[in-house]
Backbone as ProteinMPNN parsed JSONL, in Angstrom:
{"seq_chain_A": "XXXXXXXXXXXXXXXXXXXXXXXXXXXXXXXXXXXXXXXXXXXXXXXXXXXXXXXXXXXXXXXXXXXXXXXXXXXXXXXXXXXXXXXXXXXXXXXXXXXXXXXXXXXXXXXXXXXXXXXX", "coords_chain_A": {"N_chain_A": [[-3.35, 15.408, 0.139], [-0.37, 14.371, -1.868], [2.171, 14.774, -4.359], [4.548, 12.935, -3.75], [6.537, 10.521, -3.915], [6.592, 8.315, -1.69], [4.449, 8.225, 1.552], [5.593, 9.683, 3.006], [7.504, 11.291, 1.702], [9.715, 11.666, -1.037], [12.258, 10.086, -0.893], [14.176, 7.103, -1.262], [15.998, 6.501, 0.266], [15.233, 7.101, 3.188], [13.007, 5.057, 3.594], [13.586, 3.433, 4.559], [12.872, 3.86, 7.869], [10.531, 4.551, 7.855], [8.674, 1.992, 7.091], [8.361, -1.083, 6.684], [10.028, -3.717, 4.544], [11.483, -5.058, 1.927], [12.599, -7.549, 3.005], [13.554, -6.895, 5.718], [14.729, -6.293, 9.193], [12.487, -7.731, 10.98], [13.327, -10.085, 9.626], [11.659, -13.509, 8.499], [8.845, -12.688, 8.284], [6.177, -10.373, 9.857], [6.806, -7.124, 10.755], [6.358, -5.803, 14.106], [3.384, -3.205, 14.825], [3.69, 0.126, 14.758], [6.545, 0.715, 14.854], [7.694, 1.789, 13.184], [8.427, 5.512, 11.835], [5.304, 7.375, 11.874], [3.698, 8.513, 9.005], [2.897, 11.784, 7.345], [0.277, 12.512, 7.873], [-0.513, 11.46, 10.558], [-0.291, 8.419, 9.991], [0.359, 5.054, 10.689], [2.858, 2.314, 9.388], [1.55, 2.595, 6.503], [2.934, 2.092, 4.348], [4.927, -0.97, 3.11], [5.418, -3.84, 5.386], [2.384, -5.476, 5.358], [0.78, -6.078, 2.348], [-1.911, -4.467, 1.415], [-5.973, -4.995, 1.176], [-7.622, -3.382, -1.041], [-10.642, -1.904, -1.491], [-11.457, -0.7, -4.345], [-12.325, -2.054, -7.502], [-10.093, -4.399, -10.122], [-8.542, -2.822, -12.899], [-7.078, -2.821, -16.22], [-6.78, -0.267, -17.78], [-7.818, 1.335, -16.695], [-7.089, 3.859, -15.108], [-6.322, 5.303, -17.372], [-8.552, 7.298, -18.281], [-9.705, 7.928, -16.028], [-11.558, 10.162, -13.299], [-9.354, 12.86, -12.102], [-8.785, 13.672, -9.658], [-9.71, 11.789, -6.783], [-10.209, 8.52, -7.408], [-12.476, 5.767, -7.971], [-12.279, 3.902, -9.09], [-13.051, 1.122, -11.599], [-16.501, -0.372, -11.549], [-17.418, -3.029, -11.314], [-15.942, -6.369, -11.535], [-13.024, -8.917, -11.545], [-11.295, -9.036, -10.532], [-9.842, -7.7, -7.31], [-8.173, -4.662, -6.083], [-4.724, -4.263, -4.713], [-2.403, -2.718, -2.084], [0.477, -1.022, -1.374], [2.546, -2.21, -0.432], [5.114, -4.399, 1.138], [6.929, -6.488, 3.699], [8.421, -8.674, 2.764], [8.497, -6.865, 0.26], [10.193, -4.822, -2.478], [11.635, -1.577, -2.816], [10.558, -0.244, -4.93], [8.236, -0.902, -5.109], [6.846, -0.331, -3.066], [5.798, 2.335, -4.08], [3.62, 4.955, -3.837], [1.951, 4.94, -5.915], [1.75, 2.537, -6.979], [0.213, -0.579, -8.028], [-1.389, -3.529, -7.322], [-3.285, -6.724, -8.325], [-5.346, -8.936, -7.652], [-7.152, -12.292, -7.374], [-10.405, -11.839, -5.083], [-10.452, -14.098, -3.148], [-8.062, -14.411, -2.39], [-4.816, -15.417, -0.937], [-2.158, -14.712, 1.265], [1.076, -14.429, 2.807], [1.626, -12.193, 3.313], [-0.204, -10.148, 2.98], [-3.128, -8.045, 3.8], [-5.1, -6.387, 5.819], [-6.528, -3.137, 6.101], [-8.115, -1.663, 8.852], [-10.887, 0.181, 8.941], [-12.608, 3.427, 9.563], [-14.932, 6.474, 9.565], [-14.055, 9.486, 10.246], [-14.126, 11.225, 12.985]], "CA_chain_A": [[-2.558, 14.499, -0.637], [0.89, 15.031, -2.164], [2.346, 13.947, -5.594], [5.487, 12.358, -3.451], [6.858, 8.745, -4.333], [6.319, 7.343, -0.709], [3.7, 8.16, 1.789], [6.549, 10.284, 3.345], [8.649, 11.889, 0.729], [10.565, 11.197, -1.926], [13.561, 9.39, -0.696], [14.107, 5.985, -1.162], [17.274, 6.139, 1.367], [14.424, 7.297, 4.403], [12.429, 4.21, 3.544], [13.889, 2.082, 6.208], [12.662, 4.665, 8.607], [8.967, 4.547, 7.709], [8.448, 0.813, 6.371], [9.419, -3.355, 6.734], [10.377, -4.368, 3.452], [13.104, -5.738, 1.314], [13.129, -8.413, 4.125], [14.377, -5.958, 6.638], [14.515, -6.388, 10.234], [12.228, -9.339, 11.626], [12.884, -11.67, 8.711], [10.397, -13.853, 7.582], [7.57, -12.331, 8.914], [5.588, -8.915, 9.796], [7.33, -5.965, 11.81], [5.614, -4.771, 15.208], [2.677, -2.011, 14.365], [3.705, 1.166, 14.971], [7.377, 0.689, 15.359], [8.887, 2.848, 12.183], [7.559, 6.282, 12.175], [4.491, 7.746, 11.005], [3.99, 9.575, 8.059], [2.751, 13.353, 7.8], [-1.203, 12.466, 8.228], [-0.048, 10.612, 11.448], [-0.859, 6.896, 10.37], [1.785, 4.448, 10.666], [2.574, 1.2, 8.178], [0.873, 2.709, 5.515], [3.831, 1.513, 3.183], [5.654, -2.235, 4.028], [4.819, -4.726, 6.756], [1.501, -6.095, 4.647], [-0.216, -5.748, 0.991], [-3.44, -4.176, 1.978], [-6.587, -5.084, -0.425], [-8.598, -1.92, -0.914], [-12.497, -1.504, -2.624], [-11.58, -0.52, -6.07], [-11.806, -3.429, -8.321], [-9.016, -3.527, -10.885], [-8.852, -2.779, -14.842], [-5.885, -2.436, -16.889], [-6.34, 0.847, -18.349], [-8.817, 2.395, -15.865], [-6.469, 5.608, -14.849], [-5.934, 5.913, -18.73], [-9.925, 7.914, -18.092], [-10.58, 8.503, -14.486], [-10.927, 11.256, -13.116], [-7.478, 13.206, -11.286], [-9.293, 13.569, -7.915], [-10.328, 10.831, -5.837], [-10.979, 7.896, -8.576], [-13.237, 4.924, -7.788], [-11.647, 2.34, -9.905], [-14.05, 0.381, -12.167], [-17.456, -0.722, -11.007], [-16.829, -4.517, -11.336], [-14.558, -6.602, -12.162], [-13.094, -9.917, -11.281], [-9.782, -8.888, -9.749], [-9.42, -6.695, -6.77], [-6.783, -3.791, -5.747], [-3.802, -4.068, -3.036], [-1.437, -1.762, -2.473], [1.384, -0.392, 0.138], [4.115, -3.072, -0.54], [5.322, -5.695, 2.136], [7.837, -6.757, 3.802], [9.296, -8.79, 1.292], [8.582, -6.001, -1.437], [11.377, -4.497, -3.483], [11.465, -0.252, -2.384], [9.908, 0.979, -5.932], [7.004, -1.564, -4.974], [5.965, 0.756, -2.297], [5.37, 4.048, -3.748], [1.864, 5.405, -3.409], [1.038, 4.786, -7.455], [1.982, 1.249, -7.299], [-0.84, -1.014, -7.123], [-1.065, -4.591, -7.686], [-4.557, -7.019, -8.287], [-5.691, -10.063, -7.184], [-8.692, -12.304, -6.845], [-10.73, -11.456, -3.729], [-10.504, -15.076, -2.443], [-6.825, -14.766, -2.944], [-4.308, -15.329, 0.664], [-1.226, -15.067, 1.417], [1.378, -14.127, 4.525], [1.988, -10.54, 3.404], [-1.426, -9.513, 2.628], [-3.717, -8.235, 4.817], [-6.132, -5.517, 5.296], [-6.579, -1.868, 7.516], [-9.215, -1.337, 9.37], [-10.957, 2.246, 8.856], [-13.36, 4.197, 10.072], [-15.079, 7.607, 9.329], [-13.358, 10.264, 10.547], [-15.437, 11.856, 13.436]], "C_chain_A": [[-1.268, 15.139, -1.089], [1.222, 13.916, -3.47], [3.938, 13.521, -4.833], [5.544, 10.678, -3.641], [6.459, 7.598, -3.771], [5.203, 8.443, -0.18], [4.096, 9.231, 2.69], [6.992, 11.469, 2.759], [8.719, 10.858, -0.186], [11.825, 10.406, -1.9], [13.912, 8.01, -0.272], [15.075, 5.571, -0.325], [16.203, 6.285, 2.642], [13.769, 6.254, 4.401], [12.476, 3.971, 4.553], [13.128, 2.542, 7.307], [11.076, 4.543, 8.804], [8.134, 3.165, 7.369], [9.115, -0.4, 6.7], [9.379, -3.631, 5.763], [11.497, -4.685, 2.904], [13.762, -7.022, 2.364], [14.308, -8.329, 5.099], [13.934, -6.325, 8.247], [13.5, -7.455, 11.347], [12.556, -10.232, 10.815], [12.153, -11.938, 7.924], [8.877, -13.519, 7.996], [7.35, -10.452, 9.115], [6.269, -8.431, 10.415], [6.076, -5.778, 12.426], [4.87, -3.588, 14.791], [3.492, -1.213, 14.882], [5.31, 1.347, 15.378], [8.797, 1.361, 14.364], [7.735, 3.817, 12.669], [6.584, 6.521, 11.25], [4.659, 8.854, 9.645], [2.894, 10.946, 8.162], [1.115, 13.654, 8.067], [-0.995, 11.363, 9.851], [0.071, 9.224, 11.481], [0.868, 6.318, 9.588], [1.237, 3.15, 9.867], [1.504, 1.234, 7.157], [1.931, 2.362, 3.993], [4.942, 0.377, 3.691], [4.53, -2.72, 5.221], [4.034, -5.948, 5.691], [0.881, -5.436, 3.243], [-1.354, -5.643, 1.485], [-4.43, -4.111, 0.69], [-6.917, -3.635, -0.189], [-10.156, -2.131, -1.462], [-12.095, -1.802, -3.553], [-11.441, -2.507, -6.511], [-10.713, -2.62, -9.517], [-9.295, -3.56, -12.267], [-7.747, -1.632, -14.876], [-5.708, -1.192, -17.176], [-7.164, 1.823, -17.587], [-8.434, 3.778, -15.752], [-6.13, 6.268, -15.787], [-7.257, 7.462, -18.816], [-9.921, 7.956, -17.387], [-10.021, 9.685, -14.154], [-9.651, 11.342, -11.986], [-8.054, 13.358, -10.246], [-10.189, 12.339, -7.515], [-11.038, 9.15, -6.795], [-11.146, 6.477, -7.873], [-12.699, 3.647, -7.844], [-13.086, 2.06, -10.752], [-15.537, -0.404, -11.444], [-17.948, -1.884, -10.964], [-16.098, -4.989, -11.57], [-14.062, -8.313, -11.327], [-12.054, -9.746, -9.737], [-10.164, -7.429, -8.556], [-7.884, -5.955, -6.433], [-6.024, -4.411, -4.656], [-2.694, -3.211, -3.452], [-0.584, -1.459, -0.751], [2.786, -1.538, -0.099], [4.239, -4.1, 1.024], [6.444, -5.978, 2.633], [8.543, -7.584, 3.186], [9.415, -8.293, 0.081], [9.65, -5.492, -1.524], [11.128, -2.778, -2.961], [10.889, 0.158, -3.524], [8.554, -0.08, -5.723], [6.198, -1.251, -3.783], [5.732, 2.076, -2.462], [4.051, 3.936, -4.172], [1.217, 4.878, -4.947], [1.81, 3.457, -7.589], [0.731, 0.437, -6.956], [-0.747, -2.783, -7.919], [-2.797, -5.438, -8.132], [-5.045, -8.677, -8.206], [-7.011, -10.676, -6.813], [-9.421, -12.183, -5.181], [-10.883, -12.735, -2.608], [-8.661, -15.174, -2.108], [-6.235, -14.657, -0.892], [-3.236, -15.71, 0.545], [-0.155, -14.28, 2.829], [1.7, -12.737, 4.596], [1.192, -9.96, 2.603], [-2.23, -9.646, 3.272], [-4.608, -7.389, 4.485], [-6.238, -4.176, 6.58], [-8.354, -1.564, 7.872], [-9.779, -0.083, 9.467], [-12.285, 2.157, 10.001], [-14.272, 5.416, 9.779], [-14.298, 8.471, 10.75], [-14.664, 11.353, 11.664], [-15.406, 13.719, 13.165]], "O_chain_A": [[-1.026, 16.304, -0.774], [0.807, 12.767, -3.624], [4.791, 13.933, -5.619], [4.631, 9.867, -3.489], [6.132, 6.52, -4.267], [4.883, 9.378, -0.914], [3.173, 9.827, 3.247], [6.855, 12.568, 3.298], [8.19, 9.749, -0.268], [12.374, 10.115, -2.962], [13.956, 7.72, 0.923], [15.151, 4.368, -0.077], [16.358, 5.279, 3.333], [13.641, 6.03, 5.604], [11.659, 4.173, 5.452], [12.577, 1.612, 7.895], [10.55, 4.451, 9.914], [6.907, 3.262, 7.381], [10.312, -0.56, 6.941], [8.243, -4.089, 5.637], [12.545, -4.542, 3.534], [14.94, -7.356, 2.49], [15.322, -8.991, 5.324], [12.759, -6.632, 8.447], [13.944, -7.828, 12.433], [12.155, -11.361, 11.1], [11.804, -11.295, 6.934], [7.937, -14.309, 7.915], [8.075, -9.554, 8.687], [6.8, -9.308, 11.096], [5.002, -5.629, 11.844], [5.615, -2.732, 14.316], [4.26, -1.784, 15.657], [5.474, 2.163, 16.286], [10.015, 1.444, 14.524], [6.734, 3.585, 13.347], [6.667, 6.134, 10.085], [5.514, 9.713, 9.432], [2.122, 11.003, 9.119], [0.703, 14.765, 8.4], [-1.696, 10.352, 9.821], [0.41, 8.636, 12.508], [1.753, 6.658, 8.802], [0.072, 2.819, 9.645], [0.73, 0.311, 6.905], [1.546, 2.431, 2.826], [5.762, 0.693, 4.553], [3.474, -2.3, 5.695], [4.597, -6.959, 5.272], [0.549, -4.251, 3.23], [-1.903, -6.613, 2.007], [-4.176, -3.571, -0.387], [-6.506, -2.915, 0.721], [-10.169, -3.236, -2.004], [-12.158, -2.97, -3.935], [-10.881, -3.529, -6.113], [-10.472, -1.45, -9.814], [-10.189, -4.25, -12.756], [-7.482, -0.564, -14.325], [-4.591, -0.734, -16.938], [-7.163, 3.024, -17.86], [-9.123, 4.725, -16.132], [-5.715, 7.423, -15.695], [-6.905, 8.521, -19.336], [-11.012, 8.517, -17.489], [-8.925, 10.206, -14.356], [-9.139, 10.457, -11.3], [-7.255, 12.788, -9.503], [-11.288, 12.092, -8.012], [-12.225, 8.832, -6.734], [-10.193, 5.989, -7.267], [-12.644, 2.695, -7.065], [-14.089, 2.741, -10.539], [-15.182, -1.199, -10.573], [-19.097, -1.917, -10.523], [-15.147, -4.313, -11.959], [-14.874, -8.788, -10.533], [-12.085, -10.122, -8.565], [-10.656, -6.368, -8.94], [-6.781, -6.498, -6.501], [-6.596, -5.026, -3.756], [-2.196, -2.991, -4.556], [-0.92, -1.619, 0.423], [3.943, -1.273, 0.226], [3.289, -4.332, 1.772], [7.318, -5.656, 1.829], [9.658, -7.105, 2.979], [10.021, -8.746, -0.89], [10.336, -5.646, -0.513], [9.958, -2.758, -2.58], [10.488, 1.301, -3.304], [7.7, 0.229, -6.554], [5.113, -1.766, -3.514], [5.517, 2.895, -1.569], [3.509, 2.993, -4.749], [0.06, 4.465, -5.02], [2.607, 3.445, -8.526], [0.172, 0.594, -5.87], [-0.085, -3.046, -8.923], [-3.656, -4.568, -8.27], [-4.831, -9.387, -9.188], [-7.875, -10.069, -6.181], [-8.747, -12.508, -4.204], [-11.307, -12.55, -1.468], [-8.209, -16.173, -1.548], [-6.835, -14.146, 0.053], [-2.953, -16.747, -0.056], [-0.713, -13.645, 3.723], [1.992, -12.138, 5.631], [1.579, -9.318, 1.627], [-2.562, -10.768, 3.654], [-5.055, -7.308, 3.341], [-6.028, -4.372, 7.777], [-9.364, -1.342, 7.205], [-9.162, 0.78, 10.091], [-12.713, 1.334, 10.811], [-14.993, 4.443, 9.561], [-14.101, 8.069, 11.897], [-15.662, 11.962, 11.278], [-16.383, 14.403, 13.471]]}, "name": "protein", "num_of_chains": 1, "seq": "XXXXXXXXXXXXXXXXXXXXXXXXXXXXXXXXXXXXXXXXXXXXXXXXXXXXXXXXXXXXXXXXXXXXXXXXXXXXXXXXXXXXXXXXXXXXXXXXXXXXXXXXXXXXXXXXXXXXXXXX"}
């Protein structure tokens, strides 16, 4: 991990470079996967394109107490997490400690979701 702003660095001028947002380059709609570059764990559109939900559910003051490595989020809750920003997000609405929360029925055209895996 890294305490940097983006997923990248720190530099909100490189954005463009790594991300689709601020309703940059297709428009009204998603950018092509893999078509800014990756960032320094190799995975690409991990900031812009789509709002990705995550697990954690959300609560207001949760990170006021959790712990500094690897934190859970709350263990119910109504609202879930998304995070990574969008192509119509604003550039300080994609750095890594931005997170947003929404109900889990919730849908819209720049929210989506990543598909994982374990790591073999």
């Amino acid at each position: 991990g890294s305490d940097d702003r983006y997923a990248f660095g720190d530099s909100t001028s490189a954005l463009v470079k790594y991300a689709w947002y601020g309703n940059a380059g297709y428009g009204a709609r998603t950018g092509q996967v893999a078509q800014k570059l990756p960032n320094a764990w190799g995975l690409y559109d991990m900031q812009g394109n789509v709002w990705e939900w995550v697990q954690d559910w959300f609560g207001d003051s949760y990170y006021a107490n959790s712990p500094a490595k690897d934190p859970k989020g709350p263990e119910a809750g109504q609202f879930r997490v998304y995070r990574g920003g969008s192509w119509i997000a604003k550039a300080d609405n994609l750095r890594v400690a931005v997170r947003f929360s929404g109900l889990p029925s919730s849908r819209s055209r720049d929210l989506g979701f990543r598909l994982a895996r374990q790591a073999e």
